[in-house]
RODO-2510 file (C-alpha; in nm, 4 decimals, decimal comma):
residues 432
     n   res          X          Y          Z
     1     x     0,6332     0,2356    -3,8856
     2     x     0,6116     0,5791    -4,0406
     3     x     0,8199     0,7042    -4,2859
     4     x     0,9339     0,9673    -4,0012
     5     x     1,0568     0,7077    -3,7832
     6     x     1,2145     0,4604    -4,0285
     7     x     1,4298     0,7547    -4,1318
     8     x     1,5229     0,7636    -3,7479
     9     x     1,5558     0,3649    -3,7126
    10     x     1,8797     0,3447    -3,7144
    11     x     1,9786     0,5876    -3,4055
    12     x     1,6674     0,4728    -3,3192
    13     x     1,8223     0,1054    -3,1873
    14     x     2,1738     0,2412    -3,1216
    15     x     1,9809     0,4254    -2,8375
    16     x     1,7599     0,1236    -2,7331
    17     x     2,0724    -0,0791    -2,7296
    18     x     2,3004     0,1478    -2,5057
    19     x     1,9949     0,2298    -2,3313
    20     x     1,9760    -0,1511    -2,2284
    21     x     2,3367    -0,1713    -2,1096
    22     x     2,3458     0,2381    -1,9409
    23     x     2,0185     0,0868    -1,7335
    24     x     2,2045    -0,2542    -1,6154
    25     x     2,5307    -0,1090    -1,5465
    26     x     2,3280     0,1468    -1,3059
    27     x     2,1085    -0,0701    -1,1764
    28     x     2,3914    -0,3209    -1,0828
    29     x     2,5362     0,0034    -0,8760
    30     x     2,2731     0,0434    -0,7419
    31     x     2,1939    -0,2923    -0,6186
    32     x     2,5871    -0,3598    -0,4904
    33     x     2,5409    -0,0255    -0,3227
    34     x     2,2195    -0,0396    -0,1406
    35     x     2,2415    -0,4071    -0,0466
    36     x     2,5334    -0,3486     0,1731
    37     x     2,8117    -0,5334    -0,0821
    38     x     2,9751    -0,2115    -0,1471
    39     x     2,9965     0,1279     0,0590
    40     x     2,9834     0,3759    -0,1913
    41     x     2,8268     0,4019    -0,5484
    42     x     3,0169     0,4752    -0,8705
    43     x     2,7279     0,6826    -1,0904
    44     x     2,9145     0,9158    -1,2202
    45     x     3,1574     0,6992    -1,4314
    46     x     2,8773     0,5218    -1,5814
    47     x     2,6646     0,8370    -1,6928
    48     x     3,0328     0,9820    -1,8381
    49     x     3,0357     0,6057    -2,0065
    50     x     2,6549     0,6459    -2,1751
    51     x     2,7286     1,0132    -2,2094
    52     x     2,6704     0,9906    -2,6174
    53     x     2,2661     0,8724    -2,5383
    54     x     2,1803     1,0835    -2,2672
    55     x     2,2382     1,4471    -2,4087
    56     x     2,0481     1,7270    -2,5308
    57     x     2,0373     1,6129    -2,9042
    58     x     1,9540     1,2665    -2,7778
    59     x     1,6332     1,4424    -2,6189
    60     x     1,5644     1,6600    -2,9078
    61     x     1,5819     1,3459    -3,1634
    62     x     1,3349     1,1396    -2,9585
    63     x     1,1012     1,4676    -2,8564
    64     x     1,0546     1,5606    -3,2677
    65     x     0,9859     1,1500    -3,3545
    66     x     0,7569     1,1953    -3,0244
    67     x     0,5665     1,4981    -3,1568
    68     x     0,5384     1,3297    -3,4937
    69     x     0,4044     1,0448    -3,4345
    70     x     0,0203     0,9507    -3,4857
    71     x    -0,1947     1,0518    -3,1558
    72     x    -0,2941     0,7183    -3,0137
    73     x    -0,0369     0,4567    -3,1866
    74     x     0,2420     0,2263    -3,0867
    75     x     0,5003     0,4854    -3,2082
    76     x     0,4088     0,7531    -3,0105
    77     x     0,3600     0,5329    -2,6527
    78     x     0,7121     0,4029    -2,7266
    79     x     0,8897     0,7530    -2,7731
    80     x     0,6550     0,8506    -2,4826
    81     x     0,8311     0,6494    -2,2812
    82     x     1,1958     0,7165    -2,3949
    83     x     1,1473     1,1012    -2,3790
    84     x     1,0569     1,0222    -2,0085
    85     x     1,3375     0,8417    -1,9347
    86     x     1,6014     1,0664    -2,1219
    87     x     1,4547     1,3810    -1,9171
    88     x     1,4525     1,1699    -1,5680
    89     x     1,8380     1,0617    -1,7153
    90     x     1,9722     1,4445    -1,7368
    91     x     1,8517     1,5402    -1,3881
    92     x     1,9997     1,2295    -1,2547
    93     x     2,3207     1,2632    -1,4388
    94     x     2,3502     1,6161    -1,3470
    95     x     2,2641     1,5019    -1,0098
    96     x     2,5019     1,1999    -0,9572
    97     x     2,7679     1,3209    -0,7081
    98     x     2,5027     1,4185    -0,4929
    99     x     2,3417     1,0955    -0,4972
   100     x     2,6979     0,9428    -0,4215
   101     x     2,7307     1,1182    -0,1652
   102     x     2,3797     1,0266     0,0500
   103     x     2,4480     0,6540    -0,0506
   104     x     2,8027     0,6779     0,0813
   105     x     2,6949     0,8651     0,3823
   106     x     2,3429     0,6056     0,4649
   107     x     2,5942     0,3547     0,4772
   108     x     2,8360     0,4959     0,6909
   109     x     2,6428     0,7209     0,9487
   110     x     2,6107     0,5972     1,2932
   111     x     2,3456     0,7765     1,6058
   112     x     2,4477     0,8656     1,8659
   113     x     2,1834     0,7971     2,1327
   114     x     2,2103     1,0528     2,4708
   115     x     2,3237     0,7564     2,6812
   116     x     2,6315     0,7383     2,4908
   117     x     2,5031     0,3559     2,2645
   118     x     2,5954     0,4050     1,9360
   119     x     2,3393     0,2528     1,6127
   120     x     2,4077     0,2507     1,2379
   121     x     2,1766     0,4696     1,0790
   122     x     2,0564     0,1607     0,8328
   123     x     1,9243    -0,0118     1,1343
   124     x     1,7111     0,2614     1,3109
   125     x     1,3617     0,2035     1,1402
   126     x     1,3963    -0,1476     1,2611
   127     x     1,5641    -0,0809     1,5853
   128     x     1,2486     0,1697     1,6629
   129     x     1,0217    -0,0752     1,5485
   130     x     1,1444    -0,3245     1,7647
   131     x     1,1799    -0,1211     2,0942
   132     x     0,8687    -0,2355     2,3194
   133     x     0,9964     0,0385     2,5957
   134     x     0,8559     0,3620     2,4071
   135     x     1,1690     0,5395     2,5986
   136     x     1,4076     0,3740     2,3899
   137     x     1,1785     0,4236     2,0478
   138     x     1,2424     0,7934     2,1283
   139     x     1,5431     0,7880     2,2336
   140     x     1,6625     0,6705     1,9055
   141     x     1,4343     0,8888     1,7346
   142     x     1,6088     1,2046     1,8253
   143     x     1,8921     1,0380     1,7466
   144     x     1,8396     0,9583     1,4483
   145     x     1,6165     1,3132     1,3529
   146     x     1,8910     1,5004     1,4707
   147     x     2,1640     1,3570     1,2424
   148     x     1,9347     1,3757     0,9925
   149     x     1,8224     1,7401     1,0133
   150     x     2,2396     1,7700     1,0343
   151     x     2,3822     1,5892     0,7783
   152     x     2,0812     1,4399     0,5590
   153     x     1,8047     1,7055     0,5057
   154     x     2,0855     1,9683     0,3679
   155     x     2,1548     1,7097     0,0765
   156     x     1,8780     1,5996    -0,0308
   157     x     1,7016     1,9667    -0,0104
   158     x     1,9809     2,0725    -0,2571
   159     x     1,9043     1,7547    -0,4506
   160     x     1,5208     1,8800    -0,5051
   161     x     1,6118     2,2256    -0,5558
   162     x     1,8439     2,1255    -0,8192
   163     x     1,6262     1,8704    -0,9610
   164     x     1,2951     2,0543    -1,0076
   165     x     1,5279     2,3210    -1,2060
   166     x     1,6455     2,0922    -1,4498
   167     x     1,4013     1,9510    -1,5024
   168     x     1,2172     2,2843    -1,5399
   169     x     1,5059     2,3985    -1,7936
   170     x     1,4248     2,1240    -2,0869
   171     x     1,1217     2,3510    -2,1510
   172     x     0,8751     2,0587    -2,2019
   173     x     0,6017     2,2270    -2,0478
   174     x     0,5849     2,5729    -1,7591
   175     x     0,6513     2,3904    -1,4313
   176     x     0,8403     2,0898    -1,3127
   177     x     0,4205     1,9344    -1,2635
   178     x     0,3042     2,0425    -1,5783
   179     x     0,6164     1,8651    -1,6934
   180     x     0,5948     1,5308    -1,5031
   181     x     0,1561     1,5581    -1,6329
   182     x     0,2849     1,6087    -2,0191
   183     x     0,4738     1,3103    -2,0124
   184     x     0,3114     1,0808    -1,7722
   185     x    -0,0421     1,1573    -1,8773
   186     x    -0,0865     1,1649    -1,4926
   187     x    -0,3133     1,4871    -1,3483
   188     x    -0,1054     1,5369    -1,0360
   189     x    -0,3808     1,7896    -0,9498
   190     x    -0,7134     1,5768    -0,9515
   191     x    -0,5082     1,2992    -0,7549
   192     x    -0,4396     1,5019    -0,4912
   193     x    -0,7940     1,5850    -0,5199
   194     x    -0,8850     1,2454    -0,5059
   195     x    -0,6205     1,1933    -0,1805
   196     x    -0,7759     1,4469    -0,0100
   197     x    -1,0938     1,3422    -0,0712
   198     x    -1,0070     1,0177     0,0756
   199     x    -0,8649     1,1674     0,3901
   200     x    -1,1845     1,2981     0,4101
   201     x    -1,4311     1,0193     0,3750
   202     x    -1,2396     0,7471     0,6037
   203     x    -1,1390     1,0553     0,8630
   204     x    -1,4007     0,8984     1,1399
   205     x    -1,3320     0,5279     1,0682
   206     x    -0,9366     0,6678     1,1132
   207     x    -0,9733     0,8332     1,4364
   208     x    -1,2053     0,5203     1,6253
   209     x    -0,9164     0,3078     1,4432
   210     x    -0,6439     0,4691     1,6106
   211     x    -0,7992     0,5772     1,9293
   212     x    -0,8541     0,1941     1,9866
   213     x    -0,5328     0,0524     1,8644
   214     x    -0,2951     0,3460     2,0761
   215     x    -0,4804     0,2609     2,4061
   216     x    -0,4845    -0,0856     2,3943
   217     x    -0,1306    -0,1918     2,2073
   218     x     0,0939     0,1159     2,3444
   219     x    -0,1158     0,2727     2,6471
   220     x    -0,1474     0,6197     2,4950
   221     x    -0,3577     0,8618     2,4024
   222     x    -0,3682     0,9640     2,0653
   223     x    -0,2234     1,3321     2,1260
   224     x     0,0857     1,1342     2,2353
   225     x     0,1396     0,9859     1,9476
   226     x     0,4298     1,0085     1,7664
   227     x     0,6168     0,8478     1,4156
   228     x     0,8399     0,6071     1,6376
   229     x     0,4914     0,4777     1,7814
   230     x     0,3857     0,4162     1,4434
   231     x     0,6358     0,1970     1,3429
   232     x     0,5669    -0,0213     1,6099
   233     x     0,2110    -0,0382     1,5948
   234     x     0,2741    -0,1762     1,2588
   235     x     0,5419    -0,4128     1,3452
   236     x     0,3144    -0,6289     1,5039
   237     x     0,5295    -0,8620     1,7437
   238     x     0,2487    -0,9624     1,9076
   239     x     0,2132    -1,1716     1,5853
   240     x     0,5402    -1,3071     1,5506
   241     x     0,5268    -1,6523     1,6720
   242     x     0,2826    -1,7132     1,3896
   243     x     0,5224    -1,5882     1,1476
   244     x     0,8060    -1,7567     1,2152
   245     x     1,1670    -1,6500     0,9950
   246     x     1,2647    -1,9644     0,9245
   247     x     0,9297    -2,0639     0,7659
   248     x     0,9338    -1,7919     0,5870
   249     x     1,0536    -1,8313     0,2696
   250     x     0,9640    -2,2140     0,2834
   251     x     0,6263    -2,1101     0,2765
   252     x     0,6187    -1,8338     0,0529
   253     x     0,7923    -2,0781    -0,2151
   254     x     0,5257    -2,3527    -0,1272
   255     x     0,2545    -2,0752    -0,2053
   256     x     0,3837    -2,0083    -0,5332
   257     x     0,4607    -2,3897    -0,6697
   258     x     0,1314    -2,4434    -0,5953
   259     x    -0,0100    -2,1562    -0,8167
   260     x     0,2157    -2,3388    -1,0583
   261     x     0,4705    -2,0139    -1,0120
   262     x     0,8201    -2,0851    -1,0019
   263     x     0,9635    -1,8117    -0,7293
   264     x     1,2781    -1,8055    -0,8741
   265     x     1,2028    -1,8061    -1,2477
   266     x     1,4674    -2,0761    -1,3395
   267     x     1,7033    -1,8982    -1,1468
   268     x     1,6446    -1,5902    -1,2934
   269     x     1,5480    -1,3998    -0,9781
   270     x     1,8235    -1,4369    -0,6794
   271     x     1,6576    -1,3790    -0,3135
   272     x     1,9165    -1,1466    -0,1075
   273     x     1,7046    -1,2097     0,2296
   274     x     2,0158    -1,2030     0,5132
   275     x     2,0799    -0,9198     0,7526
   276     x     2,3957    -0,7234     0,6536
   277     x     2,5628    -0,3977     0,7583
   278     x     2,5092    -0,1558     0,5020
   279     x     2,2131    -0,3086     0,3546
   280     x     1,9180    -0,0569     0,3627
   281     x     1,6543    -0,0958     0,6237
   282     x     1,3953    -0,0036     0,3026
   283     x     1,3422    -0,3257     0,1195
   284     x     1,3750    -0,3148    -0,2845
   285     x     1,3815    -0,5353    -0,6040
   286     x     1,7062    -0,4822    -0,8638
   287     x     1,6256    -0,5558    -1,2297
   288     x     1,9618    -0,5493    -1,3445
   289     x     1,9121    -0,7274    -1,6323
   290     x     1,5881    -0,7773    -1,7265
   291     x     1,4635    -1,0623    -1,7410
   292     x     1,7723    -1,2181    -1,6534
   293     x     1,8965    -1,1017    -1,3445
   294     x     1,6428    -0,9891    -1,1056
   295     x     1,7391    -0,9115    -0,7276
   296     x     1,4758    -0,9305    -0,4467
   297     x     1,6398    -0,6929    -0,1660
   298     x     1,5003    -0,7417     0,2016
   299     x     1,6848    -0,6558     0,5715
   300     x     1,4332    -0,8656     0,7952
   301     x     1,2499    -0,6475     1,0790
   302     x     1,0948    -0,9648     1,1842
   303     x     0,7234    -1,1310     1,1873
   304     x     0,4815    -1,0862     0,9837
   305     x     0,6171    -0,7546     0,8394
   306     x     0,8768    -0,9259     0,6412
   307     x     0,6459    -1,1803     0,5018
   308     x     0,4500    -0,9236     0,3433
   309     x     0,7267    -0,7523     0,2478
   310     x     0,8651    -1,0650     0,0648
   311     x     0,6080    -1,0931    -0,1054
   312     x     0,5627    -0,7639    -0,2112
   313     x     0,9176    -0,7598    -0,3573
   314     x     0,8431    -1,1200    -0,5488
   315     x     0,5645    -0,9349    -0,7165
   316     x     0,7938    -0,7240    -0,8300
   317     x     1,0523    -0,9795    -0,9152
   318     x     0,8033    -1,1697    -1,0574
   319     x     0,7056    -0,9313    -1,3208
   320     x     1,0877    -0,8264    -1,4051
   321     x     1,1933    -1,1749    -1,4834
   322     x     0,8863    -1,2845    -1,6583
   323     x     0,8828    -1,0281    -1,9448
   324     x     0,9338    -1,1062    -2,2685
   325     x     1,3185    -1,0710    -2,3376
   326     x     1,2374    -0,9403    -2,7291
   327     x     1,0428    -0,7053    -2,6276
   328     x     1,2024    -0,3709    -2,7202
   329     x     1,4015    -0,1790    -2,4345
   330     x     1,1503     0,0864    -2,3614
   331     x     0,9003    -0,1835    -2,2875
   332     x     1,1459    -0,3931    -2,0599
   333     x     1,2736    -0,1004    -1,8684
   334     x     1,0373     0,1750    -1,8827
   335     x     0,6686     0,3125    -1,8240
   336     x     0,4011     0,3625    -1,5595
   337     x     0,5061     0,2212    -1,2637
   338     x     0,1472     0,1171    -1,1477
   339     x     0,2209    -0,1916    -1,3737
   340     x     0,4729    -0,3469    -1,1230
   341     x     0,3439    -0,2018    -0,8366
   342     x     0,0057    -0,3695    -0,9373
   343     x     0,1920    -0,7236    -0,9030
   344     x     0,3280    -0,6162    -0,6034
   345     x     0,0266    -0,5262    -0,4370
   346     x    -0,1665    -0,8612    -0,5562
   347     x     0,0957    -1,0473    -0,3710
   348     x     0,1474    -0,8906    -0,0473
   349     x    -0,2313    -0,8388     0,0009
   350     x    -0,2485    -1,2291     0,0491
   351     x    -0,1954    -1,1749     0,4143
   352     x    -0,5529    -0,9760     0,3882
   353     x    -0,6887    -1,3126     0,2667
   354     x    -0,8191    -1,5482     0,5570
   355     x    -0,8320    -1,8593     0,3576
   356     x    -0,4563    -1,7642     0,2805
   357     x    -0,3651    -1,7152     0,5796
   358     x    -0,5086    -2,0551     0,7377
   359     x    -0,3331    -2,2642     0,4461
   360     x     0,0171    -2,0446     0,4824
   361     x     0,1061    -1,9540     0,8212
   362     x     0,0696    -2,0304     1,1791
   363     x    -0,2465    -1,8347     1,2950
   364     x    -0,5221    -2,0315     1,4840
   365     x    -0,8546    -2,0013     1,5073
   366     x    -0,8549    -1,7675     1,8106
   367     x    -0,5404    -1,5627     1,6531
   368     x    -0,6715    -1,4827     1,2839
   369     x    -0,9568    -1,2887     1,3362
   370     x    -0,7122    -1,0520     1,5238
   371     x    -0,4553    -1,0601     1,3040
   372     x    -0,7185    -0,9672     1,0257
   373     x    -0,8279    -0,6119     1,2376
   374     x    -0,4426    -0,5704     1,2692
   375     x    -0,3936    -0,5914     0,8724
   376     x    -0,6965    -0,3602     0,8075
   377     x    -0,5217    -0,0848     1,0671
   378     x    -0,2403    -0,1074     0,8999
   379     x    -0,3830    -0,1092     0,5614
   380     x    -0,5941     0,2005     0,6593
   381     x    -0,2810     0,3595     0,7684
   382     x    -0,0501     0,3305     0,4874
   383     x    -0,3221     0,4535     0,2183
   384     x    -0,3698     0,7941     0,4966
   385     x    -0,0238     0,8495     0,4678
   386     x     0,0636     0,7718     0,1341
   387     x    -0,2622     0,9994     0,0306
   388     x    -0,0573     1,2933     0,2452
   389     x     0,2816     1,2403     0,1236
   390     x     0,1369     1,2152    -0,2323
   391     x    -0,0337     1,5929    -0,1318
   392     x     0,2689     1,7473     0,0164
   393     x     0,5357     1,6247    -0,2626
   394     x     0,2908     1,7890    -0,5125
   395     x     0,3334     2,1051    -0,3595
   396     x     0,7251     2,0299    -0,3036
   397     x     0,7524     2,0274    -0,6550
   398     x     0,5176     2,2833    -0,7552
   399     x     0,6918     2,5914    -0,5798
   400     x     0,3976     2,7711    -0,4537
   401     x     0,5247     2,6940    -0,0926
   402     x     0,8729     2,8707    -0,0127
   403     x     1,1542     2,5734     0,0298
   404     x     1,1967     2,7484     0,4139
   405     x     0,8805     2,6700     0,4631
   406     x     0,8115     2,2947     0,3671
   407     x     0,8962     2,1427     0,6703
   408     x     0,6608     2,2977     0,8908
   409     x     0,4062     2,2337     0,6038
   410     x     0,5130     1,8302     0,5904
   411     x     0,4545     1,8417     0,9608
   412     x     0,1116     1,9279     0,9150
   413     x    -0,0171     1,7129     0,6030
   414     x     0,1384     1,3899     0,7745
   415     x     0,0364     1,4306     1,1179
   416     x    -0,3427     1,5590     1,0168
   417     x    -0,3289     1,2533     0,7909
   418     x    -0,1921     0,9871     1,0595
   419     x    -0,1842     1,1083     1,3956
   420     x     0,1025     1,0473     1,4429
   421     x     0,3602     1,3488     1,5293
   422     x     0,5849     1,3826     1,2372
   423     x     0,9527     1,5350     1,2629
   424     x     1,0206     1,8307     1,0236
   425     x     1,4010     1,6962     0,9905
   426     x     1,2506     1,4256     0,7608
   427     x     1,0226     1,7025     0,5201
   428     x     1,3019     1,6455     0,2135
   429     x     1,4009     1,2706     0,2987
   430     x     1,0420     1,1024     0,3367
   431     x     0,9997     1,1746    -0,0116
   432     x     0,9337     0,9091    -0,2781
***
């Protein structure tokens, strides 16, 4: 440790220690909010609570230790990390009551479909998904885009409006980008590049795809095609007897024991896998105390969607409750994301792996082959669309495209990237 930083130890831990409870107290909110056990959240008590760690001198402290530390050491990765988190903890303390407010009002919105049927909002992703009669997918879908461009798409555009100026206002670098590159080491800029090249490269591999799995799964033509179609195209029923819910979990666990994994970490990870109102349709792990309380968060769909969505969320879970618990708070809490998602991914891209598949689940002979081309589709899919979101929320944040405007814009990037028709209600909540 430098002389700088011993000279800052001691604030130094009082902020990694109220840093450690601010995160689980939040997170815990979070979790009881989200997973349907409580109908609103309470963030705005808890960032008054941690109030003393999550100011402007807070910041400053950690930016000068930051700055001062030697290019390339430990010191300056860890301080990295913290001056991250305390800029991402002003916008989002500045930006609580709004977030209140679109968790209070996911949980409590209902659709109203035009033949009078009524559907919590939670449960339209799976509903659509579910719906073999395309009538009924879209029937629910404008539902569900009208509330939305209503109720939801005001709030959250005045949550991104707000954010990207607070963020702006700490003055780490000339942009709310240039901000997120400085600290993230991330160039936003040749990614997209990289996305679009992408787009590019598998664009006639996309469109036989597509052509072939619209006209023989859903009878259309690809200029039909719109988001509700997606989601069932990548629901897969036809699968479902081979995934069967109540082998499930049985089978996942099986997988893991023998890998010589225990799946719930001597009870440090607690599986929340039952269908409850409230509980979003959006699966999710909740490190609430890490590595001591981890929460893997799923709302079936059924088939073989929720298996690889359980295992996704163990990978996750996995990593949270298996980290060293004296490692320093940055280092439990914080940093590049890729890390978890990276377990994440290794997991849930088992049901890519045939001899996986034969040992695990129910697929014959006949069936796997087919289920394999149905993975690959959907595979194929989710990197096209994640490569467009990841170009339009670049230029979301970037302000070279007029907020009016966006919509129309997020219209364009998703459907040339997909296919499928995208709604412009859903250009500030489809946004990760």
């Amino acid at each position: 440790m430098t002389k700088h930083m011993a000279s800052l130890a001691p604030t130094f831990a009082r902020l990694r220690a109220r840093g450690d409870a601010f995160h689980e107290a939040l997170s815990r909110e979070y979790y009881l909010s989200q997973s349907g056990l409580k109908a609103t959240a309470e963030l705005q008590q808890i960032y008054v609570q941690y109030a003393d760690i999550l100011g402007p001198d807070a910041l400053a402290m950690v930016r000068e230790a930051f700055l001062g530390a030697p290019e390339g050491s430990e010191e300056r990765r860890g301080t990295r990390l913290i001056v991250d988190w305390l800029v991402d903890a002003q916008a989002q303390r500045a930006l609580a009551a709004i977030d209140e407010r679109e968790i209070a009002w996911e949980n409590a919105a209902v659709l109203t479909l035009d033949d009078g049927r009524q559907l919590p909002y939670q449960r339209a992703a799976i509903e659509i998904g579910n719906a073999e009669d395309r009538s009924e997918r879209l029937r629910i879908e404008r539902a569900r885009a009208a509330l939305v461009k209503r109720e939801l798409s005001p709030l959250r555009r005045e949550r991104f409006e707000r954010e990207k100026g607070i963020i702006e206002s700490v003055e780490i670098a000339d942009g709310y980008i240039p901000t997120f590159e400085a600290i993230s080491g991330i160039d936003l800029s040749d990614l997209a590049r990289q996305c679009r090249a992408f787009l590019r490269d598998t664009q006639a591999m996309w469109d036989d795809t597509v052509r072939e799995a619209a006209k023989k799964k859903l009878g259309l033509s690809t200029s039909e095609l719109a988001r509700p179609d997606a989601l069932a195209l990548m629901r897969a029923s036809e699968f479902d007897p081979y995934f069967p819910a109540s082998a499930m979990e049985s089978s996942v666990r099986r997988q893991m024991n023998e890998m010589g994994i225990d799946t719930l970490a001597a009870g440090r990870i607690i599986f929340d896998t039952a269908d409850r109102e409230g509980k979003r349709a959006r699966a999710f792990c909740a490190p609430v105390r890490v590595p001591d309380e981890v929460y893997l968060v799923l709302r079936p769909h059924g088939g073989q969607g929720d298996y690889r969505t359980l295992l996704h969320e163990l990978g996750h879970a996995l990593h949270f409750a298996n980290t060293r618990s004296d490692l320093a708070f940055e280092y439990r809490w914080l940093g590049d994301n890729s890390v978890t998602e990276g377990y994440a991914m290794l997991l849930d891209h088992l049901l890519h792996d045939e001899g996986w598949l034969r040992r695990y689940t129910e697929l014959t002979a006949e069936t796997l082959p087919r289920f394999l081309r149905a993975a690959g589709f959907e595979e194929l899919q989710f990197l096209r669309r994640y490569c467009g979101k990841l170009i339009y929320e670049v230029e979301l944040y970037s302000g070279r495209v007029p907020w009016d405007a966006l919509p129309d814009l997020y219209v364009q990037i998703l459907t040339d990237a997909t296919t499928f028709r995208y709604d412009p209600a859903d250009a500030f909540v489809d946004v990760d």
